[in-house]
MDTraj code that builds the backbone (N, CA, C; nanometers):
import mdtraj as md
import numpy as np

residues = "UNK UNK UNK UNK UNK UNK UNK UNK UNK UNK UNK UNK UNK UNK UNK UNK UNK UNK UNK UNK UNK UNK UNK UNK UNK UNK UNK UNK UNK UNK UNK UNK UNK UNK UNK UNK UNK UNK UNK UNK UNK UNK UNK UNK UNK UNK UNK UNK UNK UNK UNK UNK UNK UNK UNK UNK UNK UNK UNK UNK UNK UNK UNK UNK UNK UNK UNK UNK UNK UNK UNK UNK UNK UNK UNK UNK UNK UNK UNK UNK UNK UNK UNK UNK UNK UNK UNK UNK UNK UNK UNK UNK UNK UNK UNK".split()
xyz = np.array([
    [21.8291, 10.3735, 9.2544],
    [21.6984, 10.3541, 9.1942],
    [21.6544, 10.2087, 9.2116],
    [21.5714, 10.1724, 9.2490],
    [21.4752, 10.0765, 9.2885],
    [21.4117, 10.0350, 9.1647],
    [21.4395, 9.8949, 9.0996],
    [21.4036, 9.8168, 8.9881],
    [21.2397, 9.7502, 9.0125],
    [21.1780, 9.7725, 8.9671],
    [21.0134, 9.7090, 8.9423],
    [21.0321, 9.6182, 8.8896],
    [20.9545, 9.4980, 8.8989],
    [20.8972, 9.3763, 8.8202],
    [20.8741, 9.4297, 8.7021],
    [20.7888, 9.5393, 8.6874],
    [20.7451, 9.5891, 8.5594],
    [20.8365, 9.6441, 8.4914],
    [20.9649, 9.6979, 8.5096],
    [21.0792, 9.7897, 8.4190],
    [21.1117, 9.6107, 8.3822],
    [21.1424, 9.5136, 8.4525],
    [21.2001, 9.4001, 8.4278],
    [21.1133, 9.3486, 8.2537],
    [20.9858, 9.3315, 8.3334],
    [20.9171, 9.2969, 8.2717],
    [20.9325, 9.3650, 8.0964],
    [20.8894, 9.4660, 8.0837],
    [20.8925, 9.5728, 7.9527],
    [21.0374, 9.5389, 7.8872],
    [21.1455, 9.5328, 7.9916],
    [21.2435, 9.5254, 7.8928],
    [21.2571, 9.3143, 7.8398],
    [21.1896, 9.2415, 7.9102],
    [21.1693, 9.0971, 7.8364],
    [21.0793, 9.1473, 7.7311],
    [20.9673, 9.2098, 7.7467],
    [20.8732, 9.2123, 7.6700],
    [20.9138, 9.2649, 7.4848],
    [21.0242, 9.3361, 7.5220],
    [21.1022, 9.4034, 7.3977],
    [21.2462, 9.3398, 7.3465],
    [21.2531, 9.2787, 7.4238],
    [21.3943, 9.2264, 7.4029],
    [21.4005, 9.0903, 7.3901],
    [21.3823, 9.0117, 7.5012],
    [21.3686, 8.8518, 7.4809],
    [21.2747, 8.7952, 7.4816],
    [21.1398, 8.8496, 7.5144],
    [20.9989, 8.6939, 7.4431],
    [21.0085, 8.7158, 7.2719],
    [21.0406, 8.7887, 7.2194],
    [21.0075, 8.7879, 7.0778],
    [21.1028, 8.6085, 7.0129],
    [21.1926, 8.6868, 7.0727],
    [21.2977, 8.5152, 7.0287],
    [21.2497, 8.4184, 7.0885],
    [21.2281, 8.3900, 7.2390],
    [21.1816, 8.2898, 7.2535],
    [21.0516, 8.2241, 7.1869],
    [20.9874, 8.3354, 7.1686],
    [20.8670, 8.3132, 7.1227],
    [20.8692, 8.2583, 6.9638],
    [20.9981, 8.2781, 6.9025],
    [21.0009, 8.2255, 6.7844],
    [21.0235, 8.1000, 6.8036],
    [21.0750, 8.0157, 6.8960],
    [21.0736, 7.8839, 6.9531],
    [20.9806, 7.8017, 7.0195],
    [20.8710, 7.8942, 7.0399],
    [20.7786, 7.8042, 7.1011],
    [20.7871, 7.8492, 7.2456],
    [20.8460, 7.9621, 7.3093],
    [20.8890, 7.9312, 7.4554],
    [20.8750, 8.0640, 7.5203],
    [20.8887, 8.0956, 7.6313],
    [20.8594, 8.2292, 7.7007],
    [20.9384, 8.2077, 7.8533],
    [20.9360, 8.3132, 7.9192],
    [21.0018, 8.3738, 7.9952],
    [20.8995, 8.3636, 8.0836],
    [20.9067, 8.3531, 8.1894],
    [20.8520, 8.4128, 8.3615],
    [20.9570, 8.4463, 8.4497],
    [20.9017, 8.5935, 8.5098],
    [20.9839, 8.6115, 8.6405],
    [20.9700, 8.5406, 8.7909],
    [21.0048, 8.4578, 8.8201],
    [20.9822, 8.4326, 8.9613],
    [21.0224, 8.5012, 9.0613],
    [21.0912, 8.5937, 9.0611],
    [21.1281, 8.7176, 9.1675],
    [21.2601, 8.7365, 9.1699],
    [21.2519, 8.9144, 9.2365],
    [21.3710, 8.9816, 9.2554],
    [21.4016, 8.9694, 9.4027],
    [21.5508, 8.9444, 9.4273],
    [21.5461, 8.9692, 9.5907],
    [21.6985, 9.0067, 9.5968],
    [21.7316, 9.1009, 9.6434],
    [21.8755, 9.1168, 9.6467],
    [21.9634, 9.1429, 9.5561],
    [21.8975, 9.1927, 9.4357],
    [21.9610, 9.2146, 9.3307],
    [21.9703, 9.0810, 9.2441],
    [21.9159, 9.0013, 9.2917],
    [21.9500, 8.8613, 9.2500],
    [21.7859, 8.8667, 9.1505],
    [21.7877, 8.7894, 9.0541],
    [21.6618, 8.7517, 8.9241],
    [21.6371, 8.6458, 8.9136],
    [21.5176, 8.5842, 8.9324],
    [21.5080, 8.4652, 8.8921],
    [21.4131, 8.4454, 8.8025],
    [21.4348, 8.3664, 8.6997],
    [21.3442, 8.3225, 8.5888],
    [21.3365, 8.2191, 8.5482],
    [21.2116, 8.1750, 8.5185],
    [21.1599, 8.0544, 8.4756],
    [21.1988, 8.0022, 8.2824],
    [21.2245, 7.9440, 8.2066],
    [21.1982, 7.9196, 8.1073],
    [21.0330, 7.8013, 8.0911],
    [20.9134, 7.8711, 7.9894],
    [20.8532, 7.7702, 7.9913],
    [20.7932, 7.7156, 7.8481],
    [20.7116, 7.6667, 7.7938],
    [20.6983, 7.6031, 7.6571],
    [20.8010, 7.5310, 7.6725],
    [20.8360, 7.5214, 7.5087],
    [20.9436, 7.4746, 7.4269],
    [21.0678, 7.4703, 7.5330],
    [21.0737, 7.5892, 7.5490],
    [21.2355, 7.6240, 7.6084],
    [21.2714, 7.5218, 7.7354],
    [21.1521, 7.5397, 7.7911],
    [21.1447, 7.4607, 7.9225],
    [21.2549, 7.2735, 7.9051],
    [21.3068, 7.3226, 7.9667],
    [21.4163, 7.1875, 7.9733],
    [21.4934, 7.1416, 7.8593],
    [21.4880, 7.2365, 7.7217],
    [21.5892, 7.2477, 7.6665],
    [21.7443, 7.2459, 7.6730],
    [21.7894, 7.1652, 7.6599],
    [21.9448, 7.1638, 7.6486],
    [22.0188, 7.2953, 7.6436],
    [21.9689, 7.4051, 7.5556],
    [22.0178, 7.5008, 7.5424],
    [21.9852, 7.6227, 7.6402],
    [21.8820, 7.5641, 7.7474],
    [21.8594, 7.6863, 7.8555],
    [21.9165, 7.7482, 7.8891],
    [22.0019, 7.7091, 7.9627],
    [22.1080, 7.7714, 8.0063],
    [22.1974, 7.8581, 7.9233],
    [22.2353, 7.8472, 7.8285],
    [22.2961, 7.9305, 7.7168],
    [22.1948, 8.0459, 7.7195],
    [22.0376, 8.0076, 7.6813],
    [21.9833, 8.0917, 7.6673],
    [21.9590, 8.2223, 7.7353],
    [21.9649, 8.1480, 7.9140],
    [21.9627, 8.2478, 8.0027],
    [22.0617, 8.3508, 7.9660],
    [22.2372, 8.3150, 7.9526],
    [22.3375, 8.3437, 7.9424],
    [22.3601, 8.4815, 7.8202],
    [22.3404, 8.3676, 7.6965],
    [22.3522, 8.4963, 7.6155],
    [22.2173, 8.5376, 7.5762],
    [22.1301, 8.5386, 7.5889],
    [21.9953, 8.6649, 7.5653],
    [21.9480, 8.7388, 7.6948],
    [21.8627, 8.5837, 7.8256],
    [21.8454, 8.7096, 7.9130],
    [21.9156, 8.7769, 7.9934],
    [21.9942, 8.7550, 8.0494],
    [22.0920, 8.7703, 8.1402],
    [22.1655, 8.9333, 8.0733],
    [22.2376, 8.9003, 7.9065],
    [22.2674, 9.0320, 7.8699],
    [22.1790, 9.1185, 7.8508],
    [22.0693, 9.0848, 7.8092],
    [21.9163, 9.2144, 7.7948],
    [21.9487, 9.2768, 7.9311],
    [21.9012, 9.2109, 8.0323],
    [21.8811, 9.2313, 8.1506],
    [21.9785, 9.3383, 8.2268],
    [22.0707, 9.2869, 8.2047],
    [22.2376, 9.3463, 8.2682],
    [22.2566, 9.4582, 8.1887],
    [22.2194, 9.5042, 8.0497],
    [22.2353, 9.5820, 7.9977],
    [22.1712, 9.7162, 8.0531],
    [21.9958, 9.6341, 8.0648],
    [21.9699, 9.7737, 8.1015],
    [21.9363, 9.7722, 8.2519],
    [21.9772, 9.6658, 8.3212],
    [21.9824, 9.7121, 8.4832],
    [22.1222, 9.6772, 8.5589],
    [22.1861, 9.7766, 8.5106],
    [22.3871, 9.7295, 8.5721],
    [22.3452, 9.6946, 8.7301],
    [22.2800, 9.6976, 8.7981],
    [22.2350, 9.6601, 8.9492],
    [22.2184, 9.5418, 8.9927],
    [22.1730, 9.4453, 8.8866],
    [22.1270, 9.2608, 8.9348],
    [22.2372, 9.2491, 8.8757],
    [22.2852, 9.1767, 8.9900],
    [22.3979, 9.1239, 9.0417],
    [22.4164, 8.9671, 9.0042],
    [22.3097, 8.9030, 8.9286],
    [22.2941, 8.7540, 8.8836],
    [22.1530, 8.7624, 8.8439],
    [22.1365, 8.6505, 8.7486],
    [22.0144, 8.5759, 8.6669],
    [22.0144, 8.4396, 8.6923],
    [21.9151, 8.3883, 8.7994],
    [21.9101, 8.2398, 8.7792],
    [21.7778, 8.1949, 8.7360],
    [21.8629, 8.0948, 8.6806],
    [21.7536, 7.9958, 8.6157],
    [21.6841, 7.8860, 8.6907],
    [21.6042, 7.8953, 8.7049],
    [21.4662, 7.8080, 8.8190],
    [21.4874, 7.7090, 8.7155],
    [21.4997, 7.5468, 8.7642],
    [21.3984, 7.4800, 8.6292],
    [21.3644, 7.4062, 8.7504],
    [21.2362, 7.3854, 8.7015],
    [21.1094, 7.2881, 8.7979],
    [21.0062, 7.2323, 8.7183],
    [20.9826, 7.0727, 8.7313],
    [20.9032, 6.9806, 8.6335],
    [20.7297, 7.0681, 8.6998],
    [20.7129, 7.0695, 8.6047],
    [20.5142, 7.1522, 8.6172],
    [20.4938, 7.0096, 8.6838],
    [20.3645, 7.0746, 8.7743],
    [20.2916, 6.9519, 8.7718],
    [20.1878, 6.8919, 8.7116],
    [20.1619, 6.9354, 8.5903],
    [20.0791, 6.8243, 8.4575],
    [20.1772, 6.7519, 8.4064],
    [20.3278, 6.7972, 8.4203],
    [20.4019, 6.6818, 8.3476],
    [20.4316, 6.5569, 8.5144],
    [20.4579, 6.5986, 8.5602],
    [20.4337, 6.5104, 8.7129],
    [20.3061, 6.4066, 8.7022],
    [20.2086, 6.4343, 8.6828],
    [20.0918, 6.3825, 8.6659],
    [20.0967, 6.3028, 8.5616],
    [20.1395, 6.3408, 8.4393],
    [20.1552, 6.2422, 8.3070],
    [20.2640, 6.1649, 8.3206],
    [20.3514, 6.1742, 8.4128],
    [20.4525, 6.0575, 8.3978],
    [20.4011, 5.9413, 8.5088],
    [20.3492, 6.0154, 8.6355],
    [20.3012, 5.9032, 8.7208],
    [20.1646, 5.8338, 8.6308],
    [20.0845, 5.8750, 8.5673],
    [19.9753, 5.7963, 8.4741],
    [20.0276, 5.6645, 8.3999],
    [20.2041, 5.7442, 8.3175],
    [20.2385, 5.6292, 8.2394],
    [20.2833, 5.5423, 8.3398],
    [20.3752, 5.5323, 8.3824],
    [20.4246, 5.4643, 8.5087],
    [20.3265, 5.3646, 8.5599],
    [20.2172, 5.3882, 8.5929],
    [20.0919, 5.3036, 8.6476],
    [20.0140, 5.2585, 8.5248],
    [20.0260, 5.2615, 8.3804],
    [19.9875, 5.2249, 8.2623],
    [19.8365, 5.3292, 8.2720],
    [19.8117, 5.4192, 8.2753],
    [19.6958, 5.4558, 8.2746],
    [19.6151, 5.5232, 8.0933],
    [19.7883, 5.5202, 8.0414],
    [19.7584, 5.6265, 7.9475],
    [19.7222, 5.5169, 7.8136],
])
top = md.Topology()
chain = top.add_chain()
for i, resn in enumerate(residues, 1):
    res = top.add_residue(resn, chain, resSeq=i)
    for name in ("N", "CA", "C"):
        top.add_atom(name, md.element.get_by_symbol(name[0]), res)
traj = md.Trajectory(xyz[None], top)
C-alpha cells in the first residue's frame, strides 16, 4: 500500500500538532521519498533544544505506529529567511 501525504498528514493532524501546538509550534512535511519522511519543526519548536527528542518520541512514534513502512523520520532544520534577513539588519546596525 502506497502512503499519501494526506494519510501522513491526518494522522499529524490527530496525533502530533495538538501538542505541538500547545507550545507554540507545528509540524510541516517536506516530503516522502523512499520510505524515508522528512519534517520540518516550525514556530516555537523551530530550533528548540528539544527537537530532536521531539521528532523521536512524538513524531517519529505517531508516525511508525501507524505506517510500519517509513523506514526513518528526519528532521530538516533550516534558518527561514526572515530570520536571515533580521540577523544581517542587526549585523549592519539597521535595527
Amino acid at each position: 500500500m502506497d502512503i499519501t501525504l494526506n494519510q501522513i498528514e491526518s494522522v499529524l493532524d490527530a496525533k502530533v500538532r495538538p501538542s505541538l501546538a500547545a507550545h507554540g509550534g507545528n509540524v510541516i512535511v517536506q516530503g516522502l521519498e523512499d520510505d524515508v519522511l522528512k519534517v520540518r519543526l516550525t514556530g516555537k519548536c523551530s530550533g528548540c533544544p528539544a527537537a530532536h527528542s521531539t521528532n523521536e518520541e512524538l513524531i517519529s512514534l505517531e508516525i511508525c505506529q501507524a505506517f510500519p513502512t517509513i523506514r526513518d523520520i528526519i528532521l530538516v532544520e533550516e534558518t527561514s529567511p526572515e530570520l536571515i534577513d533580521m540577523a544581517h539588519k542587526i549585523l549592519n546596525h539597521q535595527l
